[in-house]
Structures are given as C-alpha cells and as structure tokens.
N, C-alpha and C positions, 0 to 999 in steps of 0.2 A: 584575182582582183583584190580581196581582202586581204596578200599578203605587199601586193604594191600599198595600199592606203597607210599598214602598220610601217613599213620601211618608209613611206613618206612622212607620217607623222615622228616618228623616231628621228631623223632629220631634221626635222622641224625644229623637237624639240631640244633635241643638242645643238641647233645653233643657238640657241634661244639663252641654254644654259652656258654655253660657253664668252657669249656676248657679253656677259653680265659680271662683268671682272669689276674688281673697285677702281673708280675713278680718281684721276690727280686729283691733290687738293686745290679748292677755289679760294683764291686770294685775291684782296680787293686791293688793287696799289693807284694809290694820288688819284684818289674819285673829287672830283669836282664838287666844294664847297657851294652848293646853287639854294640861293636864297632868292625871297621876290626883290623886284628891280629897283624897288625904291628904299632898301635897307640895303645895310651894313654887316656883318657877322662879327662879333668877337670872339676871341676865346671861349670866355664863359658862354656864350650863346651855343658856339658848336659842341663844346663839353654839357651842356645840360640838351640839346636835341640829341646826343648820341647815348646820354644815360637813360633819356626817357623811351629813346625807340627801346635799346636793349630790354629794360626794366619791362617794357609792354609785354614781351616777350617771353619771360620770363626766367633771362641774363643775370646775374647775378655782377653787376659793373660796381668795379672800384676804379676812382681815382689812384692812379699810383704819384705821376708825378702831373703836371702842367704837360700837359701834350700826349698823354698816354695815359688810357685807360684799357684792365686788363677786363675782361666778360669772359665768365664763366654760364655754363650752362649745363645742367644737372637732370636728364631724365633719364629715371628708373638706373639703371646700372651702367650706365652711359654716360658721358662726363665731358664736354670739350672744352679749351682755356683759349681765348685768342687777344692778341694783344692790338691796341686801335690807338694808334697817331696821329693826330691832327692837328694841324694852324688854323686861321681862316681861310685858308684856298684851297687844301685838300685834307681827304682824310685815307686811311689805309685801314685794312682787315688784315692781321695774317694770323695765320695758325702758330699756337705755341706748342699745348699736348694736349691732350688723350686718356680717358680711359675706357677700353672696351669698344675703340671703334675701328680696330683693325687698322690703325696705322702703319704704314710700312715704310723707312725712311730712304730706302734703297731705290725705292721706284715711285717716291713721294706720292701715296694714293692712302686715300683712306675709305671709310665706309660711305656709300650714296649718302645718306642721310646728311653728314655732317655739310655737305655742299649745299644740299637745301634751306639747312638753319642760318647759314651763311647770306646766303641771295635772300632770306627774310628780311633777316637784320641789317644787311645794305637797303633792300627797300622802306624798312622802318626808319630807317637814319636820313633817307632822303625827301623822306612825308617828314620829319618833325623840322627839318631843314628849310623845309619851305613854309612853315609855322614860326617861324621869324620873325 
C-alpha cells in the first residue's frame, strides 16, 4: 500500500513539474480605447491615462514619439521593456526585451511572471481610461 501511495504521489508530482513549462508571450493588440459615453479621448488624454497606469505600477514610461510610448519595468534582477501604441481608438502592448526572464524567441515564451505584469498594466490602462 505504501508503495502504491509513493508511485502515485511521484506521478502526481511529475505531471505537476512537467506542466509548468514557460508560457507564450501576452500581447495586448488594438484593445479598445473605452472611455465614459459622454467624452471624447484625445491623444494627450490616452498618452497621459497610459503613463499614469504604468507609473502606478511602477513602469518606468517614456514618451518616445506621439503614439508610442516605451515601459520599462525593473525588479530586483528582472528587467522587461514593452513598447505601447496608441491613437484614440485602440491601444497595443507588445513585448520588446528582457533581462533574466527566460525568453526564448524560437518558441516565443517567456517567464510566468512577465505575462502577469502585463494583464496588470492593461488593466491599469483601462481604470485610468475610464477616468477621462
């Protein structure tokens, strides 16, 4: 009996282990510019709701040009850069690079975590969005 339980836990846990592979990267493409119904969005308006979510964050956002701004984000030895496009109707996330999070560009996955910091920073962007 006790060597059925060790063989079933052992099972257990190498599906467990094996499951846990890095996942593709999340990218956010033409998310929906949603503001309340009786405004307008400009430029400046989604460029400053998209520095303040980041900034909350604690993204390190520069303006580069009028429609892109790049966010950097910097903890402990961990490092990711993602670059964000916007008009007034949609805005984009994509990944640029990496440091120390296990990128792999062959099978475009990178470390759990960075997918997290990601779906944050969309849902910051779409709370400051609707503060319009």
């Amino acid at each position: 009996m006790k060597k059925l339980v060790m063989i079933s836990i052992a099972f257990v846990l190498s599906l467990a282990f094996f499951g846990c592979g890095t996942p593709p990267i999340y990218n956010v493409n033409n998310n929906a510019v949603v503001v309340p119904t009786d405004k307008t969005a400009t430029m400046t308006d989604v460029e400053k709701a998209i520095m303040r979510a980041g900034g909350g964050l604690g993204w390190i956002m520069k303006k580069e040009k009028d429609g892109l701004i790049k966010g950097t984000l910097v903890l402990r030895t961990h490092t990711a850069v993602v670059a964000i496009t916007y008009d007034t109707q949609t805005y984009s996330i994509n990944y640029e690079s990496s440091v120390n999070l296990n990128y792999d560009p062959a099978n475009n996955t990178i470390h759990s975590n960075y997918n997290g910091w990601i779906q944050n920073l969309n849902k910051a962007i779409l709370v400051q969005l609707s503060l319009i």
